[in-house]
C-alpha positions as CSV (number, residue, x, y, z in Angstrom):
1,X,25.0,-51.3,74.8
2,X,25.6,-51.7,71.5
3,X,28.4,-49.4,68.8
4,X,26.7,-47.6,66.6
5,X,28.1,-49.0,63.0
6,X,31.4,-48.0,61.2
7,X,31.8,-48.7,57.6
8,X,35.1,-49.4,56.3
9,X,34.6,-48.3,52.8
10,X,38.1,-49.7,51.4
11,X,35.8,-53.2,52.0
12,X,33.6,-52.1,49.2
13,X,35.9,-52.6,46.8
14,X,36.8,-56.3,47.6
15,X,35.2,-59.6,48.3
16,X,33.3,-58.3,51.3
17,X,31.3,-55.7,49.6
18,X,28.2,-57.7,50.2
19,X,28.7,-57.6,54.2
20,X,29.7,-53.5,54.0
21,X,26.8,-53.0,51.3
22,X,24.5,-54.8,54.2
23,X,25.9,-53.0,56.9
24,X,25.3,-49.8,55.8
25,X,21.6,-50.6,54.6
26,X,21.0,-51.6,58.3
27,X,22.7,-48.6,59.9
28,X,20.4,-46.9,57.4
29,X,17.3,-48.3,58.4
30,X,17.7,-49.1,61.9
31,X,20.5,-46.4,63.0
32,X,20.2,-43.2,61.1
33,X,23.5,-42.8,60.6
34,X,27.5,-44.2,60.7
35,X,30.8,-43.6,60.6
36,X,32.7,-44.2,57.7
37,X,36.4,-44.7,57.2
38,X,39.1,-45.3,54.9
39,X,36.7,-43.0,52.7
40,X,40.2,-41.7,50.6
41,X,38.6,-37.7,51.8
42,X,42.4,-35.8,53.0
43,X,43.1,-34.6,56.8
44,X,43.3,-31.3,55.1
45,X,40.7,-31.4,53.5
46,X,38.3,-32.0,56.0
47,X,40.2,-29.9,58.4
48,X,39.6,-26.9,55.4
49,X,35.6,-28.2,55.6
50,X,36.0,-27.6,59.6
51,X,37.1,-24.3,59.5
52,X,35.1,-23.0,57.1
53,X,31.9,-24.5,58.2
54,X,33.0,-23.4,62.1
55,X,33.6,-19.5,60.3
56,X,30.1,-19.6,58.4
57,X,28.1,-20.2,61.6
58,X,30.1,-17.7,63.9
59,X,29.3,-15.0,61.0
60,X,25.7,-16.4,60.3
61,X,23.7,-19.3,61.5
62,X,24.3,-18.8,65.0
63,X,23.3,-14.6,65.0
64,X,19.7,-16.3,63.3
65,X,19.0,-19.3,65.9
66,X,19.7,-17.0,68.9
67,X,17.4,-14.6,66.8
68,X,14.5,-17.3,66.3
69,X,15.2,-18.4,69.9
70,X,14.0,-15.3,71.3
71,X,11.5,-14.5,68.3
72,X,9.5,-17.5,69.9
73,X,10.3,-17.1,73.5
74,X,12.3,-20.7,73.8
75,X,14.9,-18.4,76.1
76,X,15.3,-22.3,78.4
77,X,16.4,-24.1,74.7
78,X,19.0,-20.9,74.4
79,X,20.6,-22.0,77.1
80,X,20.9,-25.5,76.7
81,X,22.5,-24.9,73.2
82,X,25.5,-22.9,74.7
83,X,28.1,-25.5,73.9
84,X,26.0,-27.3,70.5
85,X,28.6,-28.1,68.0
86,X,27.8,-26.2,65.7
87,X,28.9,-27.7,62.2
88,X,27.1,-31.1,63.6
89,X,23.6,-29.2,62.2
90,X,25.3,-28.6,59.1
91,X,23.6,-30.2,56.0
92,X,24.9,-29.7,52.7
93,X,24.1,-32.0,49.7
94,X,25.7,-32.3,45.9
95,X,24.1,-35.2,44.9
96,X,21.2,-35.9,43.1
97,X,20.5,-32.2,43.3
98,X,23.0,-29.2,45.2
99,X,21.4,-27.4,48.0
100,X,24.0,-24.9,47.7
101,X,21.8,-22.5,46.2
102,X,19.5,-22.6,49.9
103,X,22.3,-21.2,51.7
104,X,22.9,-17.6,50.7
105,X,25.3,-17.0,53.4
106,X,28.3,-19.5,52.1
107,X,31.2,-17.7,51.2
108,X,33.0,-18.4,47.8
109,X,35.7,-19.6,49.3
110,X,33.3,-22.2,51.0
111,X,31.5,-22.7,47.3
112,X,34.8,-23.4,45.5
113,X,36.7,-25.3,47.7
114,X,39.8,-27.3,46.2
């Protein structure tokens, strides 16, 4: 079976950018995703992102799927969603255009994160 890709993005900014430039148009097109590293983001940053993200969904997203669960009578997904990860279905964007403004529910401390 075969790894799913991981970009080394440090390799972007030397001689083989071609090869990491190539490698992340074919994860694009025939993967859908992969993981990147050396990407210069901080532990604590990200471990700030986790929290916040995990705090957002036990306050709101999770109250409406269970909601639209029932709403149309998909009680056999409910259950198999238990254990979902829950920041894994999160989507936020910045760039071209913010989506920030679609999700009502993100606290400011979530909005103006240092």
């Amino acid at each position: 079976m075969e790894a799913f890709p991981i970009v080394d993005m440090k390799k972007l900014n030397d001689e083989d950018r071609a090869a990491a430039m190539d490698m992340i148009r074919d994860a694009c097109e025939n993967w859908g995703f992969f993981e990147v590293m050396n990407h210069g983001i901080s532990h604590d940053l990200m471990d700030k992102v986790e929290k916040l993200t995990k705090e957002h969904y036990s306050k709101c997203m999770e109250k409406r799927f269970k909601e639209m669960v029932a709403r149309n009578s998909l009680d056999s997904v409910q259950s198999e969603v238990k254990d979902l990860d829950w920041e894994s279905t999160f989507f936020l964007r910045h760039l071209p255009d913010s989506n920030m403004s679609e999700l009502p529910d993100l606290g400011e401390d979530y909005r103006f994160m240092t």
